[in-house]
N, C-alpha and C positions, 0 to 999 in steps of 0.2 A: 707219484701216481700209484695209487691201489688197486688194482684189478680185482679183486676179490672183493673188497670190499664193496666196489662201485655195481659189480653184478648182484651182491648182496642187498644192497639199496635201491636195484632197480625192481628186484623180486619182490620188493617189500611195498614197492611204488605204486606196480601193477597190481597188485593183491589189493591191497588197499580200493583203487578203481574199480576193479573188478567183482569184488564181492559186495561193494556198493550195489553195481548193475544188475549183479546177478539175483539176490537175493533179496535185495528192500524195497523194490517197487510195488509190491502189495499193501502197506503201513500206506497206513493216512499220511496227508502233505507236510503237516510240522514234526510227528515221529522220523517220517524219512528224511526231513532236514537236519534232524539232530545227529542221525545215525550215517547222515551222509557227513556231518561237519568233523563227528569225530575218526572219520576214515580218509576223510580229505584231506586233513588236516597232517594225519600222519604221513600219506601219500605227497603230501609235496615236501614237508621232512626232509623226505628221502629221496624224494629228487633233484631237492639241491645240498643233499648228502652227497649226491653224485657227482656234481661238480668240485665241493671239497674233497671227497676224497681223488677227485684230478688233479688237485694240485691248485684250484681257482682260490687261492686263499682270502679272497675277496667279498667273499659271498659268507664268510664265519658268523659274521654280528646276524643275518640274515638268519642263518640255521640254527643258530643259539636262540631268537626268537621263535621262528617256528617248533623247534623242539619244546619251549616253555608256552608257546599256545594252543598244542598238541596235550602238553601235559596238564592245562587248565581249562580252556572252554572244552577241548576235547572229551578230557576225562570230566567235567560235570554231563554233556551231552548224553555222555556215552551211561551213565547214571539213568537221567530220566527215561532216554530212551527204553534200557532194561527195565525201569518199573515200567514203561510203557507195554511193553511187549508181554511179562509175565504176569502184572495184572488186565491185560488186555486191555487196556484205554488207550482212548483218543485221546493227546495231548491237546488242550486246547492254544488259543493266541494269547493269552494271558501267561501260563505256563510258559509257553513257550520264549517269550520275551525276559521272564524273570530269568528263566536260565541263560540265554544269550546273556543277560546285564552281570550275573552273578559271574558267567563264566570269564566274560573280556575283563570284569573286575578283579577278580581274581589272575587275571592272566597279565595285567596293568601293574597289581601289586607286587607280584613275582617278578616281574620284568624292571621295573623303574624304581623298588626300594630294596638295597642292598640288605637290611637286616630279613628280611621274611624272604628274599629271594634264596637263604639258606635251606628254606623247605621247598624248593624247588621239587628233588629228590623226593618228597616226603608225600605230596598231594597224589600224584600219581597211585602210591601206594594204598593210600586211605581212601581212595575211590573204588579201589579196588578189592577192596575190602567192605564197602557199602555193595555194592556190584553183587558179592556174592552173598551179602545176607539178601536180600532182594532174591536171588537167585534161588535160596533154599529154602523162601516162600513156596516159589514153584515145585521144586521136589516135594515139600510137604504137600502138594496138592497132584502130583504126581505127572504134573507136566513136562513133557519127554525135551521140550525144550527149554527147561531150567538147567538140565544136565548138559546140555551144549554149552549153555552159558558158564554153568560151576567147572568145564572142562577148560574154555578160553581162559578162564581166570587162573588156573594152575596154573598151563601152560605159560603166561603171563606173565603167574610169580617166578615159573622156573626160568625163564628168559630173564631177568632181572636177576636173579639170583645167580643164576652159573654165566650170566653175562660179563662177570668181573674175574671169571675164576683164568685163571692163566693156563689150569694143566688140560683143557680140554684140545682134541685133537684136530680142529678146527679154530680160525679167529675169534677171538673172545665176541667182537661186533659182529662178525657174520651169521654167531650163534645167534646174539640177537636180534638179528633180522630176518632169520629164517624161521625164531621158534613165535618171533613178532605175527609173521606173516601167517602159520598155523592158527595162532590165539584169532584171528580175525577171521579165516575160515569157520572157525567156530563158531564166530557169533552168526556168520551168517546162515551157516547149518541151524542153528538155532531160530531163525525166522522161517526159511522153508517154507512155502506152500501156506503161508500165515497171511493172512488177506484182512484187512481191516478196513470199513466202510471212509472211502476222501471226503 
């Protein structure tokens, strides 16, 4: 059992829920489903991060999927949604369906073929690097929440980044859960007061 760990993942849990609630209820129905599935998605992660790091060793194949459909439908979600939001559009039902298909496709091929499941690691990244060209659409246009969003994105890379690093003076995972749970503040800081016709 990890206690640290397990309060690190509960941190990450509620954050997750919470800046769902807090922040995206103004977006139209299918933006805030997108933006809800990529928060949900990580939020239950780490909820049943909580239980592995108890010691439930039972629950592993469970969290190795969610983590990989966090890192796929999430991260396309979490794509649309930001063009959604920097160029101000309503996601339509069309849109919205290709990205669910594209995103459980993707989340299918990473999960169930051992060859591409190597980029596991790798999607995550490159969404995130879409994320922020999208993003600095916004700065070019001087929208103050572009800058929320290109902040989440550092944050992001640096959690991943100093996530492996051993000399930090905290748990390598706790890092990542605590600077996870920042990057997500941020996005929602970045919607703020942003009301889009349902």
């Amino acid at each position: 059992m990890n206690i640290s760990n397990m309060v690190s993942e509960a941190v990450l849990a509620f954050t997750g829920i919470w800046v769902f609630w807090r922040y995206f209820q103004g977006l139209s129905w299918y933006n805030r489903i997108l933006w809800g599935l990529f928060l949900i998605t990580i939020s239950m992660t780490a909820l049943v991060g909580i239980l592995l790091f108890a010691g439930i060793e039972g629950v592993a194949a469970l969290h190795h999927s969610l983590e990989t459909l966090a890192g796929s439908l999430g991260v396309v979600c979490v794509i649309v949604g930001v063009w959604g939001v920097i160029l101000k559009q309503r996601i339509r039902q069309s849109s919205f369906i290709i990205t669910i298909t594209l995103g459980l496709g993707l989340f299918l091929l990473l999960l169930l073929n051992p060859t591409i499941g190597g980029f596991r690691a790798v999607v995550p990244s490159m969404g995130m690097v879409i994320v922020l060209l999208i993003a600095f659409l916004g700065v070019m246009r001087r929208d103050p929440r572009a800058s929320w969003i290109v902040l989440a994105v550092m944050i992001l890379a640096l959690a991943t980044r100093l996530g492996q690093s051993k000399s930090l003076p905290i748990s390598p995972i706790d890092f990542y859960h605590y600077t996870l749970s920042l990057s997500i503040l941020c996005f929602g800081k970045a919607v703020q007061n942003f009301h889009q016709p349902t």
